[in-house]
C-alpha positions in Angstrom: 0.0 0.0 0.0 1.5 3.1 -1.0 0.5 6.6 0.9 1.3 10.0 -0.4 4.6 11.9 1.2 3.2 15.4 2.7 7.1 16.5 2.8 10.3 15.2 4.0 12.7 16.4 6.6 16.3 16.3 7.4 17.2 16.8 11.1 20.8 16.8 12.5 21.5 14.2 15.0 22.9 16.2 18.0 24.3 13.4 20.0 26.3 11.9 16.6 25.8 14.9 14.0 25.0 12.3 11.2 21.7 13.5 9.2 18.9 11.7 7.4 16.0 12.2 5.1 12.8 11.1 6.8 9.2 11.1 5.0 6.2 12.3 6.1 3.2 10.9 5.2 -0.1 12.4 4.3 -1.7 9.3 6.0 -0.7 6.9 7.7 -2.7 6.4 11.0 -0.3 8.3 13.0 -0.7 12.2 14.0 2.7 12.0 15.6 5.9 10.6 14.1 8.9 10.8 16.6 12.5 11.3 14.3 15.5 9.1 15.5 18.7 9.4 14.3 19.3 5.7 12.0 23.0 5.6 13.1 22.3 5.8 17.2 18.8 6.1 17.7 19.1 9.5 19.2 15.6 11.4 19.9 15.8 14.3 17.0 12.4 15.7 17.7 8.9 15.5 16.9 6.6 15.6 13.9 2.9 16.6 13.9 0.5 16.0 11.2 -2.2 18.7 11.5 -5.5 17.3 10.0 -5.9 19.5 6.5 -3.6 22.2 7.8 0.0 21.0 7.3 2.4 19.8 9.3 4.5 21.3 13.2 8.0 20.4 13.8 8.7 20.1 17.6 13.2 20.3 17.9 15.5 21.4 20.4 18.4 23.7 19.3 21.8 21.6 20.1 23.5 24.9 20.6 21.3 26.6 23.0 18.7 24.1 24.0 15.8 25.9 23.3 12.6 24.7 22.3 11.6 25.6 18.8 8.3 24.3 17.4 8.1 25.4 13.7 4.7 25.2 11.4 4.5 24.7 7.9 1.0 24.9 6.6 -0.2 22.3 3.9 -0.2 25.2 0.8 3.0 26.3 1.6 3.8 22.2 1.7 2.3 21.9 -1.5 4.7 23.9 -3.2 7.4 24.0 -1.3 11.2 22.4 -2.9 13.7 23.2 0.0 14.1 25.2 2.6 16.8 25.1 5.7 15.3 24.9 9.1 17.0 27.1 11.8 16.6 27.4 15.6 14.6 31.0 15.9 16.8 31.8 19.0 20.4 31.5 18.1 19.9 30.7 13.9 21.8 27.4 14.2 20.8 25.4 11.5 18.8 22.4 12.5 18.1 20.5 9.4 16.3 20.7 6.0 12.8 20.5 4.7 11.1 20.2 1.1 10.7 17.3 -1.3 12.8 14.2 -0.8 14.6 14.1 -3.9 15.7 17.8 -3.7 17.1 17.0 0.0 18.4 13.8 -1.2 20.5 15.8 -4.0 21.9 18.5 -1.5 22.9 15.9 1.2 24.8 14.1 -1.5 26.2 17.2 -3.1 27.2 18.6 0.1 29.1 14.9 0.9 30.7 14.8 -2.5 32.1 18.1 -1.8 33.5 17.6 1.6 34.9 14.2 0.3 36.8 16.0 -2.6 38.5 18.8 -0.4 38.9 16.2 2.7 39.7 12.9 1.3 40.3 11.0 4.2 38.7 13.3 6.9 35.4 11.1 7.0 36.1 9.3 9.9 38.1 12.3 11.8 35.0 14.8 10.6 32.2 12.4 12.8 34.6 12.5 15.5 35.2 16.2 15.6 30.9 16.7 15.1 31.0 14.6 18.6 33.2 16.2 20.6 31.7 19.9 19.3 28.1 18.7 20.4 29.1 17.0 23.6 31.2 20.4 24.5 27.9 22.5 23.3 25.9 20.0 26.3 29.0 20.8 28.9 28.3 24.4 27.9 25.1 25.0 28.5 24.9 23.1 31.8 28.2 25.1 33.2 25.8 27.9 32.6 22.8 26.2 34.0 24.1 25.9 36.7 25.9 29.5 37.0 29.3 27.8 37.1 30.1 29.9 33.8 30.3 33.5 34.0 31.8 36.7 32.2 34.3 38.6 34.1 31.8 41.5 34.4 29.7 39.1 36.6 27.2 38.1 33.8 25.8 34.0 33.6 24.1 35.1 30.2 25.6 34.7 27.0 25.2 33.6 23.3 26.8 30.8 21.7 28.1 30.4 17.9 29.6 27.3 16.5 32.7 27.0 14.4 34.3 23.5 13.1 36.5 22.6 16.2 35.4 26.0 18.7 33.1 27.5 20.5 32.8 31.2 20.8 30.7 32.4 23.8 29.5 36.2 23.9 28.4 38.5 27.1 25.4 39.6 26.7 25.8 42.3 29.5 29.1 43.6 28.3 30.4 42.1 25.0 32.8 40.3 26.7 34.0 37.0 24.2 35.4 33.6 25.3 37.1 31.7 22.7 36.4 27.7 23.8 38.4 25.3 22.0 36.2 22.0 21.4 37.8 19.7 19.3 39.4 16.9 21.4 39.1 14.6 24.1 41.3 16.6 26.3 39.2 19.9 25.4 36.0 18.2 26.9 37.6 17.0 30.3 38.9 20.7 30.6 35.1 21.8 30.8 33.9 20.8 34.6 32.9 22.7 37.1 34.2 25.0 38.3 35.1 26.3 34.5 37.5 29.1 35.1 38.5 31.5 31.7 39.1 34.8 30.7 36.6 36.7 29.0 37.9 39.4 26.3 35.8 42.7 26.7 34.9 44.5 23.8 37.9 47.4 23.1 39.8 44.1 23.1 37.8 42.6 20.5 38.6 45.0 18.5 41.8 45.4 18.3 42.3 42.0 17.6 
């Protein structure tokens, strides 16, 4: 029996960082279809059919941990091809949605490219998205739990990703803190108590 794709979504994994196309049917007896990561079954987020009004995404930002629940309705659905999915707090990208095949055709061009400019990165590049969104969870609960501050006495701060870093802003003062994640050694340096120097902002800019 064959039922009729609404859309299809790719979500990041943010336990492994691996990323895969999942459908989503227009019927299929379900009005919620829970995404797992296929390499290790991590919980990705939540899928909600609405009943002749499109479709909600329910995900949690792996850089900040918020809670963003995104609605597409069903004409936009209809004619939509591809479109990235980003966290509405912080703009991390989150995944992908559209039609499979045009989803499909970006994962793979995306993968051909790294694989020509990083021959034999493949294995080093999963490692390296594992330690980045491990350090991202030690992050967030050093500042959780106020165990993370800026020198000007601030626990609040924005976070933005590069490939083996994490840069941490003051949103008080301005202050930066430059967080090296790419390692095994960077990770056990982030425990509580976290000690670092913040760089205030005529610093910055002088850089």
């Amino acid at each position: 029996m064959l039922f009729q794709v609404m859309c299809s979504v790719a979500i990041y994994c943010q336990r492994c960082g691996q990323i895969h196309i999942h459908d989503v049917p227009y019927f299929g007896g379900q009005k919620e279809i829970e995404l797992n990561c296929r390499n290790c079954s991590h919980r990705q987020g939540t899928v909600r059919l609405l009943p002749k009004r499109g479709v909600s995404l329910d995900l949690t930002c792996g850089a900040c941990h918020a809670h963003n629940r995104l609605t597409y309705p069903l004409s936009l659905l209809r004619r939509l091809n591809f479109e990235k999915i980003y966290c509405r707090q912080d703009n991390f990208e989150l995944g992908y949605i559209g039609k499979w095949q045009s989803l499909a055709e970006f994962l793979d061009f995306n993968a051909a490219e790294y694989e020509a400019l990083n021959p034999h990165d493949e294995d080093d590049f999963i490692y390296r998205q594992q330690i980045l969104l491990e350090a991202l969870n030690r992050v967030h609960d050093l500042a959780a739990d106020r165990e993370l501050f800026c020198s000007c006495g601030s626990h609040d701060f924005v976070a933005d990703v590069a490939d083996r870093e994490i840069l941490l802003e003051c949103t008080r003062c301005g202050g930066q803190l430059l967080i090296p994640a790419a390692s095994a050694e960077d990770l056990r340096r982030l425990t509580a108590p976290y000690r670092a120097d913040f760089i205030l902002p005529d610093v910055v800019g002088k850089r």
